[in-house]
N, CA, C and O of each residue as an XYZ file, in Angstrom:
420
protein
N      -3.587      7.256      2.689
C      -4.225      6.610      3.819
C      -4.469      7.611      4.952
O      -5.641      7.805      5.274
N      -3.357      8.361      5.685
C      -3.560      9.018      6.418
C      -4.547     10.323      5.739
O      -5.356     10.753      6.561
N      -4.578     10.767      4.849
C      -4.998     11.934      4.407
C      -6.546     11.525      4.488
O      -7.317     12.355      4.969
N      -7.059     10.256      4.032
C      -8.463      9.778      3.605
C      -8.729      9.864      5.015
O      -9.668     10.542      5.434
N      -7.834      9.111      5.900
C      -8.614      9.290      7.195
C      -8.990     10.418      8.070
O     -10.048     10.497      8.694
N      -7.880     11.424      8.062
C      -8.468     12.634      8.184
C      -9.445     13.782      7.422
O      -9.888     14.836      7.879
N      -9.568     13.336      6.442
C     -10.513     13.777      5.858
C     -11.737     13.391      6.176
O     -12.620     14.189      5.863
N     -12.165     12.113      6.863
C     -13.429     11.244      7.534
C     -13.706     11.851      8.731
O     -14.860     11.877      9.158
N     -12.564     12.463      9.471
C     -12.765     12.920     10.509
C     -13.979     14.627     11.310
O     -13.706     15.811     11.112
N     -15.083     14.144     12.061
C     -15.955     15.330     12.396
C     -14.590     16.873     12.654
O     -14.427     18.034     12.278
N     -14.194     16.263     13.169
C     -13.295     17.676     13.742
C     -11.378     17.004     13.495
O     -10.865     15.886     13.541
N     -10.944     18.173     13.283
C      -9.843     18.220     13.253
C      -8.949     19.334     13.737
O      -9.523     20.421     13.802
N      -7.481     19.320     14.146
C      -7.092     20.474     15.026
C      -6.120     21.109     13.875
O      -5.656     20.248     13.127
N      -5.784     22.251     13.633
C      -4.976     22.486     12.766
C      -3.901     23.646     13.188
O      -4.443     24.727     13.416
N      -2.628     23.624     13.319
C      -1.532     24.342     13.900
C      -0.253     25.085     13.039
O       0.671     24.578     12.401
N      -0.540     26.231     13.253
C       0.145     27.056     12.562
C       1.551     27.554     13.276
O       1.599     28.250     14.290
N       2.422     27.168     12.706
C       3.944     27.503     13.559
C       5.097     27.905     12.878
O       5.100     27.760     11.656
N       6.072     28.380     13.427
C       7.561     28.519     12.243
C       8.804     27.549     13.233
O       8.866     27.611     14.460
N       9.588     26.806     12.480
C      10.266     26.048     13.272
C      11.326     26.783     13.258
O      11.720     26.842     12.093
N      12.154     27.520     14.121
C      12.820     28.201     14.365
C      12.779     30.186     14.716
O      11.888     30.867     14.210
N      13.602     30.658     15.395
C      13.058     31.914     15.857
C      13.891     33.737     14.591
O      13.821     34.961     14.696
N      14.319     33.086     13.943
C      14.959     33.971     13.073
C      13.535     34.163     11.534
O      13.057     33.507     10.608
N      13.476     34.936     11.906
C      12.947     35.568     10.008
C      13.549     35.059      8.835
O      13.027     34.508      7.865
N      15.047     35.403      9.140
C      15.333     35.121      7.854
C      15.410     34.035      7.520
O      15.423     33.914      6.295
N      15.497     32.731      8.324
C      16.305     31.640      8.033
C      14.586     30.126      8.452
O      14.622     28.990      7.980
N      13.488     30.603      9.293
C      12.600     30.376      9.721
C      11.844     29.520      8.956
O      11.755     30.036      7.842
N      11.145     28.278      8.997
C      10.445     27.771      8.371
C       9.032     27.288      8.393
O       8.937     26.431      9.272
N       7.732     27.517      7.697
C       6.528     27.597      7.969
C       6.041     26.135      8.016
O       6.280     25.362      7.088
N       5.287     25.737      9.223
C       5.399     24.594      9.383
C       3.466     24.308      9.773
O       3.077     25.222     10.500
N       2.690     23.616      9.544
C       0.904     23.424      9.268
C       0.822     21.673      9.938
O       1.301     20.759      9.266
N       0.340     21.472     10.941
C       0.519     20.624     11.606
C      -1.661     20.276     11.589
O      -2.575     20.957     12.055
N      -1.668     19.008     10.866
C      -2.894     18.602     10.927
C      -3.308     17.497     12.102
O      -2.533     16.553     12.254
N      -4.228     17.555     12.751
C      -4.335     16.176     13.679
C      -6.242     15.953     14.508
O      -7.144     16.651     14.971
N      -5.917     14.511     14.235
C      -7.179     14.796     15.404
C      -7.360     14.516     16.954
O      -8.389     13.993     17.382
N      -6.280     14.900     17.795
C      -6.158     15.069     19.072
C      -6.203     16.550     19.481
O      -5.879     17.379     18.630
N      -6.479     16.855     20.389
C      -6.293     18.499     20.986
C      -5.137     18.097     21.493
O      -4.368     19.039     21.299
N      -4.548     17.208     22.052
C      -3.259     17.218     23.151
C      -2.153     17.087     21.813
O      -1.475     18.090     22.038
N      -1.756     16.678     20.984
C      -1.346     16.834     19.781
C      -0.931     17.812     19.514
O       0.232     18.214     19.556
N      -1.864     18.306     19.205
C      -2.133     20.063     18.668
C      -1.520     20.954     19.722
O      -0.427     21.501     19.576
N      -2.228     21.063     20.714
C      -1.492     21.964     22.066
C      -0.039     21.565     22.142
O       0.583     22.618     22.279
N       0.914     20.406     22.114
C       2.049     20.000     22.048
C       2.742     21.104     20.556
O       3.652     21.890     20.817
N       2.384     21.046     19.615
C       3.009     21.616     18.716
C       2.937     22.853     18.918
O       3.939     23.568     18.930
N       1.329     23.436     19.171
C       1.213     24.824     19.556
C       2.471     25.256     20.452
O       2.990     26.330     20.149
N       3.038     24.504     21.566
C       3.827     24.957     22.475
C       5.338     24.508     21.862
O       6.144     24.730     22.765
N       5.895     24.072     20.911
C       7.201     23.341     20.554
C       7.206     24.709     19.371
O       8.155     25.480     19.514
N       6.215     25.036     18.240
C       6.794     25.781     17.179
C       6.538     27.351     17.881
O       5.882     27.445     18.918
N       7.071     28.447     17.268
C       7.075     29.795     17.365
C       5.802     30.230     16.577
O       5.559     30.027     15.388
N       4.915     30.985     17.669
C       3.533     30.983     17.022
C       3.866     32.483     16.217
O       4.586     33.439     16.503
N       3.023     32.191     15.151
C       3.253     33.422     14.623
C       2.068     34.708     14.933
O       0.901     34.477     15.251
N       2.569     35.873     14.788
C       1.323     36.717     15.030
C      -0.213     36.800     14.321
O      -0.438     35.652     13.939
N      -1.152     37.502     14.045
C      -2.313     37.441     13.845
C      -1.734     37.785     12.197
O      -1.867     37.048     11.220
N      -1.125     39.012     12.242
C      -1.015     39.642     10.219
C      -0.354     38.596      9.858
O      -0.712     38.105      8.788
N       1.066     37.759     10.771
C       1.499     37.033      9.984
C       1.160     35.091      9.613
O       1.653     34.205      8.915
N      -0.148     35.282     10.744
C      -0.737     34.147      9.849
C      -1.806     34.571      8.714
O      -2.092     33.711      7.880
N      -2.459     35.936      8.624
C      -2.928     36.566      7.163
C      -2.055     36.386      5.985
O      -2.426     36.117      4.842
N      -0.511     36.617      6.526
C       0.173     36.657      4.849
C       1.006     35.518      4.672
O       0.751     34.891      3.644
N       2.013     35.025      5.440
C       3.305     34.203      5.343
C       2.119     33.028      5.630
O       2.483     32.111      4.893
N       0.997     32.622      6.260
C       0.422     31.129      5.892
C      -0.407     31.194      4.933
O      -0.453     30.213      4.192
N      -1.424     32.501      4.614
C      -2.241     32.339      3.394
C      -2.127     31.390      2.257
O      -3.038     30.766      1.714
N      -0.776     31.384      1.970
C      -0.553     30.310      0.594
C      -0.242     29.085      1.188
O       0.360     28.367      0.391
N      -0.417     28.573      2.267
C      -0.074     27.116      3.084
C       1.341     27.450      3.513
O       1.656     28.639      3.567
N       2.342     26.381      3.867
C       3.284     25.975      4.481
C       4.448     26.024      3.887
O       4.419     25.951      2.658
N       5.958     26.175      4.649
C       6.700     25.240      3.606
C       6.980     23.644      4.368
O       8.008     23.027      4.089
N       6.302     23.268      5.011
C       6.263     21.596      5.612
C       4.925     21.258      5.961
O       4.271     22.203      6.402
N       4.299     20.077      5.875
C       3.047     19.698      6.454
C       3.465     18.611      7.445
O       4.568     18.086      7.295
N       2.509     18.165      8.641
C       2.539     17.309      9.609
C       1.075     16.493      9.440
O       0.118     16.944     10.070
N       0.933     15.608      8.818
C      -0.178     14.773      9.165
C      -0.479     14.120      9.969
O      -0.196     13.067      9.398
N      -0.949     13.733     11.154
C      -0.587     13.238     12.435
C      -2.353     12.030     12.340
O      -3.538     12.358     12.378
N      -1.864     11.033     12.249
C      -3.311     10.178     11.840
C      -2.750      9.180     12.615
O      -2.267      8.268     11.945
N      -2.648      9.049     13.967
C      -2.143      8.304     14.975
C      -2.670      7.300     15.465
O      -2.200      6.487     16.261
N      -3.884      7.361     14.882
C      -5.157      6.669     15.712
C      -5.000      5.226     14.802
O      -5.150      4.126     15.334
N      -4.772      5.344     13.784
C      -4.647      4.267     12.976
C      -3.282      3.621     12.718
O      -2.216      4.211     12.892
N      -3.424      2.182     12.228
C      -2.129      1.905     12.055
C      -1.459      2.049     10.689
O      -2.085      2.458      9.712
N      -0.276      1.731     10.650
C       0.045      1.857      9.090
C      -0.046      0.346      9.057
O      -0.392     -0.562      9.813
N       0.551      0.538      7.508
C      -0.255     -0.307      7.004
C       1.667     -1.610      6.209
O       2.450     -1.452      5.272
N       1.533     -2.557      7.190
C       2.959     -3.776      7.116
C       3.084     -3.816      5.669
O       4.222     -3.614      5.246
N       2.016     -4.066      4.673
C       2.610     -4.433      3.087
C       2.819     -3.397      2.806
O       2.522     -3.343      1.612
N       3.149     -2.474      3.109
C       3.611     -0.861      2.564
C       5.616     -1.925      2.716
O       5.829     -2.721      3.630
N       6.591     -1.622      1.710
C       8.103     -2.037      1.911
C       8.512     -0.752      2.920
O       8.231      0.443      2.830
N       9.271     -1.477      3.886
C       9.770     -0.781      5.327
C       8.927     -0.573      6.258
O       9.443      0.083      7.163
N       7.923     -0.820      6.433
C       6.718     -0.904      7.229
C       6.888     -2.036      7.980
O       6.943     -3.093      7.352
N       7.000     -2.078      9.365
C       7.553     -3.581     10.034
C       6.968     -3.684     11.580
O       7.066     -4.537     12.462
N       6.295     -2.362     11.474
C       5.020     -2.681     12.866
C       4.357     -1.613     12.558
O       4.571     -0.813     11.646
N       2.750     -1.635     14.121
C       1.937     -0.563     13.947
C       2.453      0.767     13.637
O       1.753      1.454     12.893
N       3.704      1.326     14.133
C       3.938      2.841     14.222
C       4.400      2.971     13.211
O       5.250      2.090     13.091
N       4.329      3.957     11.808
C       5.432      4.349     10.957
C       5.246      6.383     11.145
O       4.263      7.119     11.058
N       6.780      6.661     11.435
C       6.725      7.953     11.019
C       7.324      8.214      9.905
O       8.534      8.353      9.728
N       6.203      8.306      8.901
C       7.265      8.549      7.014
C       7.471      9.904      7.162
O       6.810     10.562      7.965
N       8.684     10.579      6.169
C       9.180     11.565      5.471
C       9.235     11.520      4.062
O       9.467     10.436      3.527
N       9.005     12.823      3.182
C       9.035     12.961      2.587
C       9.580     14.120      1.527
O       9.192     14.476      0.414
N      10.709     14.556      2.435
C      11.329     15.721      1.815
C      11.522     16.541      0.832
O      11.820     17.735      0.857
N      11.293     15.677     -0.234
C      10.613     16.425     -2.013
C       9.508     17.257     -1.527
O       9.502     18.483     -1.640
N       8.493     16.509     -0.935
C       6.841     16.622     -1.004
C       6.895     17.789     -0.023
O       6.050     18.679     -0.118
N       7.924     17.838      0.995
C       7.775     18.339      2.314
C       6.984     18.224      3.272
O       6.708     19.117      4.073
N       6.504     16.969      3.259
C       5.252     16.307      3.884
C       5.725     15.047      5.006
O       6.589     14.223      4.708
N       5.159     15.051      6.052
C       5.126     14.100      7.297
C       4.085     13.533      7.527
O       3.073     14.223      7.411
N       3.924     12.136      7.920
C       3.567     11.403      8.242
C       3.375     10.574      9.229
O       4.233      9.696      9.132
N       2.681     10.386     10.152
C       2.383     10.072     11.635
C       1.438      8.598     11.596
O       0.281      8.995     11.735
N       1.425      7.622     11.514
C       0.642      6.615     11.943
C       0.813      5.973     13.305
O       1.871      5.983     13.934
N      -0.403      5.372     13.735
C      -0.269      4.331     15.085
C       0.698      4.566     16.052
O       1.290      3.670     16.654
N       0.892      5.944     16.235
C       1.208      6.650     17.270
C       0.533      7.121     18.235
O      -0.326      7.785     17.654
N       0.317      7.237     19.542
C      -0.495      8.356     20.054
C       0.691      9.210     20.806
O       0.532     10.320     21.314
N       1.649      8.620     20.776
C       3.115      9.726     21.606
C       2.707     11.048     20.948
O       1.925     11.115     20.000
N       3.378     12.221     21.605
C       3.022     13.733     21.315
C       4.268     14.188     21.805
O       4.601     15.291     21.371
N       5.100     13.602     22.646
C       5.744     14.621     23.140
C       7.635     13.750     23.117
O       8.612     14.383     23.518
């Protein structure tokens, strides 16, 4: 759902970050959305990485995604779904999920 809808979308913002400030221990984190204030929020929360190292350490994608499809709601017959907002996880997938949110911060 969220994915179809951003995929419909003219423009989209896309944010490249590492959640934490160590190398060794650091994790690559790809934050999709269609707000700029969204986007600028993450831009300023993750550790931006430099120019070579979004050439090599993001080239192959992430190790987490953020789908942020806020604009819409989720969807109640989904089981655990019990109003407009759901933020799913998916920790296998390493994938996030943002509905009928517009909070950012």
């Amino acid at each position: 759902m969220a994915i179809n809808y951003l995929n419909s979308r003219k423009r989209l913002y896309v944010v490249d970050g590492y959640a934490g400030w160590d190398p060794e221990d650091r994790v690559k984190i790809r934050v999709i959305t269609t707000r700029a204030y969204h986007a600028l929020f993450m831009h300023n929360m993750l550790v931006r990485p430099t120019p070579k190292e979004l050439e090599g350490d993001f080239e192959g994608g992430a190790d987490y995604y953020i789908f942020n499809a806020g604009e819409i709601a989720a969807n109640k017959n989904i089981p655990g779904v019990v109003g407009r907002e759901a933020i799913s996880l998916n920790l296998q997938q390493r994938k996030m999920v943002i509905l009928g949110s517009q909070y950012a911060g």
